[in-house]
PAZAPA-4460 file (N, C-alpha, C; in steps of 0.05 Angstrom, whole numbers, plus 32768, in hexadecimal, padded with zeros to 4 digits):
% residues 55
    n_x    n_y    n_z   ca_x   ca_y   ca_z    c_x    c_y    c_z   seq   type   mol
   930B   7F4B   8AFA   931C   7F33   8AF5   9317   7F20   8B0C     1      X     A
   930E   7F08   8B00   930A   7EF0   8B16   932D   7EEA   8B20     2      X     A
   933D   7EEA   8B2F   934D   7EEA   8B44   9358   7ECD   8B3A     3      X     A
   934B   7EBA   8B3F   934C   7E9E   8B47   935A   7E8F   8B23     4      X     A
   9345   7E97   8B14   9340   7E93   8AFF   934E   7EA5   8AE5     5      X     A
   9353   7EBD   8AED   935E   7ECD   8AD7   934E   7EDA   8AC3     6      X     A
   9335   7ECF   8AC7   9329   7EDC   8AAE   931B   7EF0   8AB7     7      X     A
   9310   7EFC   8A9D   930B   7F25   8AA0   92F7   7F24   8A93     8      X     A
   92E2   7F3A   8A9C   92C5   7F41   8A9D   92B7   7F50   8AA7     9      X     A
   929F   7F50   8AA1   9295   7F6C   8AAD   9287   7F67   8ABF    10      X     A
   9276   7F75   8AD8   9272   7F67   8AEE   9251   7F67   8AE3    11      X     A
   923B   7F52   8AE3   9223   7F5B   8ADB   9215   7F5C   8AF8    12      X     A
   921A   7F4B   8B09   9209   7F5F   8B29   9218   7F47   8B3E    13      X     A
   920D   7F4F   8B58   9216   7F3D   8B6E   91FF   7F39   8B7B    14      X     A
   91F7   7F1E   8B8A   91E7   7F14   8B97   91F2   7F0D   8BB4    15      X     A
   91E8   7F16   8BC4   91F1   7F15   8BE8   91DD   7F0B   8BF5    16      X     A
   91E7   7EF2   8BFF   91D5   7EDB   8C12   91DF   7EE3   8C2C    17      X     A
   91C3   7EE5   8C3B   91BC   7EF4   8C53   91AB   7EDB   8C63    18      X     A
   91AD   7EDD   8C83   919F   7EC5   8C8D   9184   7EDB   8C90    19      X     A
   916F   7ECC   8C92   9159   7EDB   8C9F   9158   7EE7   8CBC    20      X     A
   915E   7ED5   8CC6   9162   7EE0   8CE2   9180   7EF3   8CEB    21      X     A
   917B   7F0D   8CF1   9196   7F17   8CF3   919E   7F25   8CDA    22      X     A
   9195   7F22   8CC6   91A4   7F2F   8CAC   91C0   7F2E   8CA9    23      X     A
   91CD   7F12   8CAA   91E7   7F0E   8CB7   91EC   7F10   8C92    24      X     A
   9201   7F14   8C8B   9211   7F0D   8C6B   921B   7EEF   8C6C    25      X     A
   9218   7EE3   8C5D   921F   7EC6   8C57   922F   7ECE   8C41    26      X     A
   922F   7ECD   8C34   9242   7ED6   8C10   9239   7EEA   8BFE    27      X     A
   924A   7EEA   8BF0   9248   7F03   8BD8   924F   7EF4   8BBF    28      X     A
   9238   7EEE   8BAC   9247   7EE4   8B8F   9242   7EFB   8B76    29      X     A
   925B   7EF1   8B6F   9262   7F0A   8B56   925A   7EFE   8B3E    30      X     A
   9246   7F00   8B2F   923D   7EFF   8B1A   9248   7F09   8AF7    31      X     A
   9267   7F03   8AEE   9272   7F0A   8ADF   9275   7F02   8ABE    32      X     A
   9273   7F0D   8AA7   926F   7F0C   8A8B   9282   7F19   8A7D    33      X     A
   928C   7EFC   8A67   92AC   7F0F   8A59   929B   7F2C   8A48    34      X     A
   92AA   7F3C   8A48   92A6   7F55   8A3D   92A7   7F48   8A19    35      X     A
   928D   7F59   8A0C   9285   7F50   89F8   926D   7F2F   89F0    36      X     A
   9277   7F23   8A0F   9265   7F0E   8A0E   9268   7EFA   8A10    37      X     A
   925C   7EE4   8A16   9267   7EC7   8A20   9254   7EC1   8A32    38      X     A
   9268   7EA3   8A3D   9256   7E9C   8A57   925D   7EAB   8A73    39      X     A
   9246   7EAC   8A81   9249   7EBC   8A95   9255   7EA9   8AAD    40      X     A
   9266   7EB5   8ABB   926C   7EA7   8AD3   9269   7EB2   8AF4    41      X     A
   9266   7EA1   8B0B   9261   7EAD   8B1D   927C   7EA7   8B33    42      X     A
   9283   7EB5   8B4C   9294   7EB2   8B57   9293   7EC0   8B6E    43      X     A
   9299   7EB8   8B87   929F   7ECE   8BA5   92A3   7EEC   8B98    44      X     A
   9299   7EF9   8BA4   92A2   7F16   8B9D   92BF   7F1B   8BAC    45      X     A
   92C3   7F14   8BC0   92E3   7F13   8BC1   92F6   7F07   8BBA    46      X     A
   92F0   7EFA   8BA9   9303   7EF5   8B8E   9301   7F09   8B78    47      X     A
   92F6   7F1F   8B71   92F1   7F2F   8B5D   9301   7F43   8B60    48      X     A
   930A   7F52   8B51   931C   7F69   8B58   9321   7F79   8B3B    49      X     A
   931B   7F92   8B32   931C   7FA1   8B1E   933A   7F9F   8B0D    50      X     A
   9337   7F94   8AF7   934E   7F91   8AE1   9355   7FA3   8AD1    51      X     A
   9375   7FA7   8AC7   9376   7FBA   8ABC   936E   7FBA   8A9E    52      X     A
   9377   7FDC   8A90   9363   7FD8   8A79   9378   7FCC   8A5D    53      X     A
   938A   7FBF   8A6B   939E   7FAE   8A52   9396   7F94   8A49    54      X     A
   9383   7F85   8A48   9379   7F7B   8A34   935A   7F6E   8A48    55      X     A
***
């Protein structure tokens, strides 16, 4: 569940931007798709957080 937004999905992967020098973490984006299908949306991974299974 996107946090921000409300809406629910399944996670399809995360992409983590890294500087070259240092291998420092810059962000984490969450790459998310309504269950059964739709458009996909992307978002901070700390905004993401596992929803329950009521709807």
């Amino acid at each position: 569940m996107d946090d921000r937004t409300g809406c629910k999905g399944e996670l399809q992967g995360v992409i983590e931007e890294r500087t070259k020098k240092g291998d420092r973490l810059i962000s984490r984006t969450a790459y998310m798709r309504p269950r059964g299908g739709g458009v996909e949306w992307e978002a901070p991974l700390n905004r993401i957080r596992l929803a329950d299974d009521n709807g």
